[in-house]
C-alpha positions, 0 to 999 in steps of 0.5 A: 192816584198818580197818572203817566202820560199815554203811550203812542202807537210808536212806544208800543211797537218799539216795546212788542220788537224789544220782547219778540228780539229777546225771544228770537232763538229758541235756544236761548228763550228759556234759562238753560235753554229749554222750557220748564214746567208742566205745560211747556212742551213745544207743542203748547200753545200756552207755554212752550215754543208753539205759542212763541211761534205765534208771536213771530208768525204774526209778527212776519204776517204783518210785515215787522219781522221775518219768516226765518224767525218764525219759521226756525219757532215753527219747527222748534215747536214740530219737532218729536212726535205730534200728541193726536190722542185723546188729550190734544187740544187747542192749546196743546198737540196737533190742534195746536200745531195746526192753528199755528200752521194755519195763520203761517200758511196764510201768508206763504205757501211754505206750509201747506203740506204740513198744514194738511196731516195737521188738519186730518190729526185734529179732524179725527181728534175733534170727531173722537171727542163730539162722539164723546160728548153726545154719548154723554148727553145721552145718559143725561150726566153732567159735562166734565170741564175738559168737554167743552172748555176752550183750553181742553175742549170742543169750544176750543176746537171749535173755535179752530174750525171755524176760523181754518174752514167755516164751511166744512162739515166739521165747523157744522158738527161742532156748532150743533154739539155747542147748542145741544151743550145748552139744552136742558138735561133733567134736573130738579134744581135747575141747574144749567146744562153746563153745570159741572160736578167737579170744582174750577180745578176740573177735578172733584174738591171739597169746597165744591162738593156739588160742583160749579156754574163757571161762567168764564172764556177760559173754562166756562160757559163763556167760551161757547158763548163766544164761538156760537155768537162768532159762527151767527156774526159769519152767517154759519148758522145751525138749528138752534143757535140764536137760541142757545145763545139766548139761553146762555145769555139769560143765565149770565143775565140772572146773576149780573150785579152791579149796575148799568154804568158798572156791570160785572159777572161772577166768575164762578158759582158754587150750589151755595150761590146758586140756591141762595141767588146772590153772590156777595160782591166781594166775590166779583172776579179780578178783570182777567181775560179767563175768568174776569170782564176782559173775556166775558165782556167780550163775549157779551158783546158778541152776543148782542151783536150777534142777537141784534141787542145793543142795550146788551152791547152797550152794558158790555162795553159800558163794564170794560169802560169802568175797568178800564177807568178804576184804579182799584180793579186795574190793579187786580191785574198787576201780571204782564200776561194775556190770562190773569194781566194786563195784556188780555185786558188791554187786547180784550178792550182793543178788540171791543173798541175796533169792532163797534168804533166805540172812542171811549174805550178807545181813548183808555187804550194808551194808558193802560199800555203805559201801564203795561210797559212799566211793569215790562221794564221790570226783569225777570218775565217768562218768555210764554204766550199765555201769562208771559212776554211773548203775549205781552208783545202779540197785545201791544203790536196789535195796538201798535199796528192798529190790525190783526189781520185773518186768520186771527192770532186772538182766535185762541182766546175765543176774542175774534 
């Protein structure tokens, strides 16, 4: 095992300028000047010029860049018409413009108006899809991935609210669907209420022909974890939430391997793993943001915390420390990006530290950000939030700066 030498607060910021400069004219971001791929319209949080956006918004949030350059992304990502149908979402349409829009407005009043039409489009989406929702648990059927996901579903919209205005009905409404979500439906095996019948995929595939228990911040169980425990942790409180928390915590508890020193939970089960109750540990999940211990450790710290637990806070932050300590799991996340890489590793153990002060974790920190601006200096790295450079620089500016301030840019992973 070779070492490098930590990487100051100094190196990661002027690594977080370096990105943000190379992705300052939208014209210029993408090879032939636009994004490719199916997830890279401007109105995509994940790879289109919404989430650049992002990265400049904060960036002129916290005093390092400017407003014309977040705002020249601003408008990129608002041009054409505004996806308010039945597949907006966090990451993708009005809901998505209007995260962006919030954190913008924030600090300027340049916004406000577009702010409000952004907020009365996500409203009707949101309200569409609560009604949805129950419908469905009123038959008693199982949940589609795109329910309750943060990506596609209500714990992503949910995450929104609670973060653009606590206190409105709306945050309330979600919250109450959020605990419902765990209340258990007739079943015979079991199975928990968020058990789907489709496969990771969110679509019906043969090598899960009974569907899955997904226990990820991306696409699982682990996102509602999140945002229950984040509305209990500000006082917003519904019937039942303490409860539902609980429950989603003592399923997650059930299938915790390895130890109190190294902690881990699957990724993902299929009906094989759950009526045998083992899953090999072969099987334990790269430390990823979506799907690993860099989202569903922070989600157990928010659940001791927000429980008043701290051998469960203390198990969170001991299975981040042991990622962040072994070789062979930091090099699981060889990518660059918030999702699948080191960035979403890196701000996933930022956020645990700063928010219990815990020095250990904190002392890891600047190692693995040395590691991630070796592989940074490396060509060829898309431009977008999610897997690319304009996440990788959001991660090290936060570890440079020190903050994130309110509304958080990490609310969209579900972290704060």
């Amino acid at each position: 095992m070779t070492t490098t030498a930590p990487a100051p607060a100094a190196t990661a910021l002027s690594t977080a300028d370096r990105l943000a400069n190379a992705l300052s004219d939208p014209a210029t971001a993408w090879p032939g000047g636009r994004p490719g791929g199916g997830r890279a319209w401007p109105q995509s949080l994940a790879g289109g010029a919404s989430g650049i956006a992002l990265l400049h918004i904060e960036r002129a949030r916290t005093g390092r860049g400017d407003w014309d350059t977040a705002h020249t992304w601003l408008a990129t990502a608002v041009r054409g018409d505004v996806s308010a149908a039945a597949n907006a979402n966090l990451f993708f349409g009005a809901p998505t413009l209007a995260y962006i829009t919030h954190r913008a407005a924030s600090s300027t009043c340049r916004y406000l108006r577009l702010l409000e039409r952004l907020d009365e489009a996500t409203l009707s989406v949101t309200r569409n899809r609560l009604a949805a929702a129950h419908r469905r648990i009123d038959r008693a059927e199982r949940p589609l991935m795109e329910e309750f996901d943060l990506i596609q579903g209500l714990s992503g919209l949910g995450a929104y609210h609670l973060s653009r205005h606590p206190h409105h009905e709306i945050t309330r409404d979600v919250l109450a669907y959020l605990v419902r979500l765990t209340e258990p439906l007739p079943d015979p095996a079991g199975l928990p209420p968020w058990w789907m019948n489709v496969g990771p995929t969110g679509a019906p595939g043969a090598e899960h022909p009974q569907g899955h228990g997904n226990f990820g911040l991306a696409h699982g169980i682990g996102s509602a974890l999140s945002v229950l425990s984040l509305a209990l942790l500000r006082d917003l409180v519904v019937p039942g939430m303490a409860e539902a928390v609980a429950r989603i915590c003592a399923w997650m508890d059930q299938w915790r391997h390895g130890d109190e020193a190294d902690p881990w939970w699957p990724g993902l089960i299929s009906m094989q793993q759950a009526s045998a109750g083992h899953v090999h540990p072969d099987l334990r999940p790269r430390p990823s943001w979506c799907y690993g211990a860099s989202g569903t450790a922070r989600a157990q710290q928010l659940a001791g915390l927000a429980l008043a637990d701290p051998a469960r806070v203390q198990a969170s932050e001991n299975a981040i420390l042991a990622v962040l300590r072994d070789p062979i799991q930091l090099d699981k996340v060889p990518e660059i990006g918030l999702c699948h890489g080191t960035a979403g590793l890196l701000h996933a153990a930022w956020r645990m530290a700063a928010e219990t002060g815990n020095t250990e974790i904190t002392a890891e920190l600047p190692r693995l950000a040395e590691r991630l601006i070796t592989t940074l200096d490396q060509p060829g790295h898309d431009p977008e939030l999610l897997d690319g450079a304009a996440g990788a620089a959001l991660a090290l500016h936060t570890l440079g700066t020190g903050s994130t301030p309110a509304p958080h840019w990490d609310t969209f992973l579900a972290l704060a």
